[in-house]
C-alpha positions as CSV (number, residue, x, y, z in Angstrom):
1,X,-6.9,-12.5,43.5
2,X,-4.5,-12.0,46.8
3,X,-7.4,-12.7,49.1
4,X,-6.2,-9.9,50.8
5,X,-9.8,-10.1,53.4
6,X,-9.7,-13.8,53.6
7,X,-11.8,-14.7,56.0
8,X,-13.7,-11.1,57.0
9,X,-16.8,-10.8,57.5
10,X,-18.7,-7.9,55.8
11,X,-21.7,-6.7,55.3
12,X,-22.9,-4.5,52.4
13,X,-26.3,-2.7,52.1
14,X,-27.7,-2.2,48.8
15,X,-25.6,-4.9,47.4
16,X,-28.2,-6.5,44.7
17,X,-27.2,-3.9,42.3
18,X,-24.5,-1.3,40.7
19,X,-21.3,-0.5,43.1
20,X,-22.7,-3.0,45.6
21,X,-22.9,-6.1,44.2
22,X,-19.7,-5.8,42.5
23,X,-17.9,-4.9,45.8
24,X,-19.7,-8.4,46.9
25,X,-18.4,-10.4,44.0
26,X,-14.5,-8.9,44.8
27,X,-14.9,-9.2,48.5
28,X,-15.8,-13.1,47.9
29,X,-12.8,-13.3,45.5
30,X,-10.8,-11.8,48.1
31,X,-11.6,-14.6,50.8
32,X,-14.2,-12.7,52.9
33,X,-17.2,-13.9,54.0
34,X,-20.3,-11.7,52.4
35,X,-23.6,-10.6,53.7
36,X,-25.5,-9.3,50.9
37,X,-28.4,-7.0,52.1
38,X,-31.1,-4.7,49.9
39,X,-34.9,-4.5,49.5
40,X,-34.3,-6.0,46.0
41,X,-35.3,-9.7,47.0
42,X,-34.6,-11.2,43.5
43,X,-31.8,-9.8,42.7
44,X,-30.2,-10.1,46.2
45,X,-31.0,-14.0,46.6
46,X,-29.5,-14.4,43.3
47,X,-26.5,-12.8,43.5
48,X,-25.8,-14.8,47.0
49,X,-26.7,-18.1,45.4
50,X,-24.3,-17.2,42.6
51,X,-21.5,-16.3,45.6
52,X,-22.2,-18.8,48.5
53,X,-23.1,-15.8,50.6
54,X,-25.9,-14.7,52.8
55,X,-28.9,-12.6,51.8
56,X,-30.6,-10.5,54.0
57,X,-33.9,-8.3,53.4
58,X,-33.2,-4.8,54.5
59,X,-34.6,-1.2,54.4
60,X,-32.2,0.6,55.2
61,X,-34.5,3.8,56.0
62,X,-35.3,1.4,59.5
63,X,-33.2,1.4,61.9
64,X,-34.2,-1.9,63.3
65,X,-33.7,-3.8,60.4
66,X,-30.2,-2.3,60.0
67,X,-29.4,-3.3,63.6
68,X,-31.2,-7.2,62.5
69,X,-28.7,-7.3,59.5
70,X,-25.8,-6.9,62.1
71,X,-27.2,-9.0,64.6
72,X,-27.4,-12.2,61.5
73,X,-23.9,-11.4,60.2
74,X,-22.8,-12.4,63.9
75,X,-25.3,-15.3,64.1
76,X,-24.1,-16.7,60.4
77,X,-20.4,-16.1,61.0
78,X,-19.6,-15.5,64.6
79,X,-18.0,-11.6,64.3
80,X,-18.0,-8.8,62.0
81,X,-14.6,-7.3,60.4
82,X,-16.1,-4.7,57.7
83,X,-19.4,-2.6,57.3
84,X,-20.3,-1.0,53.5
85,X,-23.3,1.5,53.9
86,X,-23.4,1.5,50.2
87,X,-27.5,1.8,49.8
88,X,-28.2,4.6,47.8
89,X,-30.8,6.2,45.3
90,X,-30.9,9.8,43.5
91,X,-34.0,11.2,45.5
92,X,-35.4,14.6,45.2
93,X,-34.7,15.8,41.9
94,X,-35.8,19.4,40.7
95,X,-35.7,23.0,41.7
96,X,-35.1,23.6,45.3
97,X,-37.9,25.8,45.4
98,X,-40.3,23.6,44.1
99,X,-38.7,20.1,46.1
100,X,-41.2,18.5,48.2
101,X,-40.0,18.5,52.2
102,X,-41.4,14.9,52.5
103,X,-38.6,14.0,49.2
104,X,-36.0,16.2,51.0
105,X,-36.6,13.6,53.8
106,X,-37.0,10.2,52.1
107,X,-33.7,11.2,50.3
108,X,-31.9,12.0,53.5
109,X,-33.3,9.0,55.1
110,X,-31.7,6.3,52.7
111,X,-28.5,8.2,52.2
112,X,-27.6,9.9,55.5
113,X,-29.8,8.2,57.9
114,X,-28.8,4.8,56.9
115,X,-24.9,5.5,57.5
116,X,-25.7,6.7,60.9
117,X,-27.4,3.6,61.6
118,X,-24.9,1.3,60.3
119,X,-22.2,3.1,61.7
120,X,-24.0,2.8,65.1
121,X,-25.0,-0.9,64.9
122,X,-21.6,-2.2,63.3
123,X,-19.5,0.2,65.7
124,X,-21.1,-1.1,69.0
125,X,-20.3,-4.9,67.6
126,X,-16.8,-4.4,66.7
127,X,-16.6,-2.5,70.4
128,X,-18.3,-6.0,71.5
129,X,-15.3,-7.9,70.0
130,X,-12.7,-5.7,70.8
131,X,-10.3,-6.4,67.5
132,X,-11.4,-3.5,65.7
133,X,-13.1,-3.3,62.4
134,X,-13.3,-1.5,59.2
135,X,-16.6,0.9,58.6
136,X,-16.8,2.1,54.7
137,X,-19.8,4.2,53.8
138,X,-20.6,5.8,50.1
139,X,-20.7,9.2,49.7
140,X,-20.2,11.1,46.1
141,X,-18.7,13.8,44.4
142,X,-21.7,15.6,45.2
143,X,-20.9,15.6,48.8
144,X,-17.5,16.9,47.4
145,X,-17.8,19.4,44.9
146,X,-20.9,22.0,45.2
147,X,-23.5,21.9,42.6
148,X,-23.1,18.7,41.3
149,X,-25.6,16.7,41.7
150,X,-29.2,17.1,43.0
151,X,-29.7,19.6,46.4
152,X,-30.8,16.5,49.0
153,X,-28.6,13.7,47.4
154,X,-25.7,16.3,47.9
155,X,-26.1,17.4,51.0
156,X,-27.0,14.0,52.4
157,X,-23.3,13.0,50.4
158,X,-21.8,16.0,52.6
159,X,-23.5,14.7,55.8
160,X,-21.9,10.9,54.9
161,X,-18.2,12.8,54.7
162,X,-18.8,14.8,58.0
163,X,-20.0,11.7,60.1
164,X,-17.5,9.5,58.8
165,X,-14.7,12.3,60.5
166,X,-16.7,12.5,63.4
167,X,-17.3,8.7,64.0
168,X,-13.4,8.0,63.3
169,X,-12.4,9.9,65.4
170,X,-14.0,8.7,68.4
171,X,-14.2,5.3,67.4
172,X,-10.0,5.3,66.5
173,X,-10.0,4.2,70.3
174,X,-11.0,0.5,69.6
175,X,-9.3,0.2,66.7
176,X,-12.3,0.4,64.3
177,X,-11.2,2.3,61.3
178,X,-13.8,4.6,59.7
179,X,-13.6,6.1,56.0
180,X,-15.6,7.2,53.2
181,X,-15.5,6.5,49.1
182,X,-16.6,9.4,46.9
183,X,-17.4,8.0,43.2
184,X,-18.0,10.3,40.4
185,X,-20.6,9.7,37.9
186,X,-20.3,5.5,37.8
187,X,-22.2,3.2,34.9
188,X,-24.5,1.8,37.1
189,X,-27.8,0.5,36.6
190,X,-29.5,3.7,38.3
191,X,-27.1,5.9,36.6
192,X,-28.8,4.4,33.2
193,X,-32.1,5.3,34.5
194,X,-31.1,8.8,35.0
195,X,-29.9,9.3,31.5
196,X,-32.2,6.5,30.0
197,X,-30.1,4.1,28.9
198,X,-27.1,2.6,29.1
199,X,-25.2,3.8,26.3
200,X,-26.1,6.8,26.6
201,X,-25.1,6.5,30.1
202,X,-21.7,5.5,29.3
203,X,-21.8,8.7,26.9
204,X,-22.7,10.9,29.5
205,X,-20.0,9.9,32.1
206,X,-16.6,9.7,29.1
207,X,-18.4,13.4,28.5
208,X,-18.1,14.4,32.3
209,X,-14.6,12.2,32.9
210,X,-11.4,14.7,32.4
211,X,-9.6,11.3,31.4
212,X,-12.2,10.7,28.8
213,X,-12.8,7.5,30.5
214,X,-16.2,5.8,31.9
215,X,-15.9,4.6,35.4
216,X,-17.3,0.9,36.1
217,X,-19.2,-0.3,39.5
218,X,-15.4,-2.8,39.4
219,X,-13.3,-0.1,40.2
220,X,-15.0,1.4,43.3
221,X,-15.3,-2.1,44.8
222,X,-11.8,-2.1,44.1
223,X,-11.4,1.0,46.4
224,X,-13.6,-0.3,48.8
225,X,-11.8,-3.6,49.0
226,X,-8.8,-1.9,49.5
227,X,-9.9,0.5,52.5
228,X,-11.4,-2.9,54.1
229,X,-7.9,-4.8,53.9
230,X,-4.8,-4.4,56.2
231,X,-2.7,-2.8,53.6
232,X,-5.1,0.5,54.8
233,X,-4.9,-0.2,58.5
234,X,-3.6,3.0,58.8
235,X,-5.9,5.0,56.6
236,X,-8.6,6.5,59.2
237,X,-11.2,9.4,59.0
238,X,-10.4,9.4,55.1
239,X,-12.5,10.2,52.1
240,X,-11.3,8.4,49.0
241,X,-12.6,10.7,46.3
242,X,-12.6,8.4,42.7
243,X,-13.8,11.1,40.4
244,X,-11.4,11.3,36.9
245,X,-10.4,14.9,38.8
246,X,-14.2,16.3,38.0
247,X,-13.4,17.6,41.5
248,X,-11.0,19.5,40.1
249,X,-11.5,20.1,36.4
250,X,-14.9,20.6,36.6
251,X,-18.7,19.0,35.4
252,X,-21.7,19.9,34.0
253,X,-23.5,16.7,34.8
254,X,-25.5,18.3,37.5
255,X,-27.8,20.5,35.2
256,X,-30.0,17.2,34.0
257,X,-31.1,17.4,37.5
258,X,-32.0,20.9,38.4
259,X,-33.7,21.4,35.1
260,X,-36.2,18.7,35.7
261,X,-40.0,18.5,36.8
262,X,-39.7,18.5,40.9
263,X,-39.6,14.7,41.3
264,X,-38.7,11.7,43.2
265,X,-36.5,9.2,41.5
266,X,-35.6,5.8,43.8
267,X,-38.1,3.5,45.5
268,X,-39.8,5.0,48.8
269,X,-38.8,4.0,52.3
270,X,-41.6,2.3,54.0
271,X,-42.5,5.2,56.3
272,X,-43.3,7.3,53.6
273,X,-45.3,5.3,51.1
């Protein structure tokens, strides 16, 4: 590795798992200084053992504990250089005329909600510090291309690309840096829940990929690590779609979801259990 973020301190939510805990194991082989945070604590304590970084419990859904996991990523390392809202879940599944409004908003809640708070909380702190920062949140293809994935999980997607424009473009001023990463369909552990399993999870995303390729967790922490480093100091307000071209070619993978029983897939913020 170049250690091309040696020495940076980020935090990434829902970094136990999936996209986020492989950014965590490339941003430590870069030279950065990792704050792992999720409400997995098993998984996340394990995975910072196994990288000499922090953990941190946090729902993301809470404001407060967002604004906590800032607050200890200064404490542990004096300063914070790069913020991954990566914490994510499917959500409402179903017919939209049969979706739940209390699913609508648990979905919107972990995926849009969350990148508002860490936006918020890691923008004021690089402000604080006054050398800039980098702010990288997920959003999907979903929030790309219409009718791909499930109604909340895609407009919550849109909402991430839209904020991330927004916040760039008045947080450009202190040199803080905001941009967005739109995956398509990724081999990732909630992925195989979706299609239940993982080969046939693999299956499903060669079937979807115009290149006839699976994507891997690996090479979205490799776009992420990328939008973090200096060699993108001058990419701002972007969305870095990583999709095969489904955005253009075209996918089918968002019928699983409409044709299901009206549903909730992904744990339950707090507030709503």
């Amino acid at each position: 590795m170049s250690e091309r973020l040696k020495d940076k301190v980020v935090l990434i939510t829902g970094a136990a798992s999936g996209i986020g805990a492989q950014a965590a194991r490339q941003f430590v082989a870069e030279g950065a200084r990792v704050v792992i945070s999720d409400v997995n604590i098993d998984a996340g304590s394990k995975l910072a053992r196994e990288l000499g970084a922090t953990f941190v419990t946090v729902d993301v859904s809470v404001e407060g504990q967002v604004r906590s996991a800032v607050s200890l990523a200064v404490e542990q390392h004096g300063r914070l250089d790069c913020m991954i809202n990566n914490a994510g879940m499917v959500g409402a599944v179903g017919s939209i005329l049969d979706t739940r409004a209390d699913d609508w908003h648990r979905t919107l809640s972990v995926l849009l909600d969350s990148v508002f708070y860490g936006i918020k909380h890691a923008g004021a702190q690089m402000r604080r510090q006054g050398s800039g920062g980098s702010i990288i949140s997920l959003s999907s293809l979903a929030g790309v291309a219409g009718g791909v994935g499930p109604h909340a999980y895609s407009v919550a997607k849109a909402g991430v690309i839209a904020l991330t424009r927004g916040a760039a473009s008045e947080l450009a001023q202190y040199g803080i840096r905001v941009n967005a990463v739109a995956p398509g369909l990724v081999v990732t552990p909630l992925v195989d829940k979706v299609y239940g399993g993982r080969d046939k999870a693999e299956q499903g995303a060669v079937a979807n990929s115009p290149l006839g390729s699976a994507a891997m967790p690996e090479e979205i922490a490799e776009a992420l690590c990328y939008l973090a480093s200096d060699e993108a100091r001058h990419v701002n307000a972007h969305t870095l779609v990583v999709d095969s071209g489904v955005s253009v070619a075209g996918s089918s993978a968002s019928a699983q979801f409409h044709a299901r029983p009206a549903g909730f897939l992904g744990t339950m913020p707090k507030q709503y259990q």
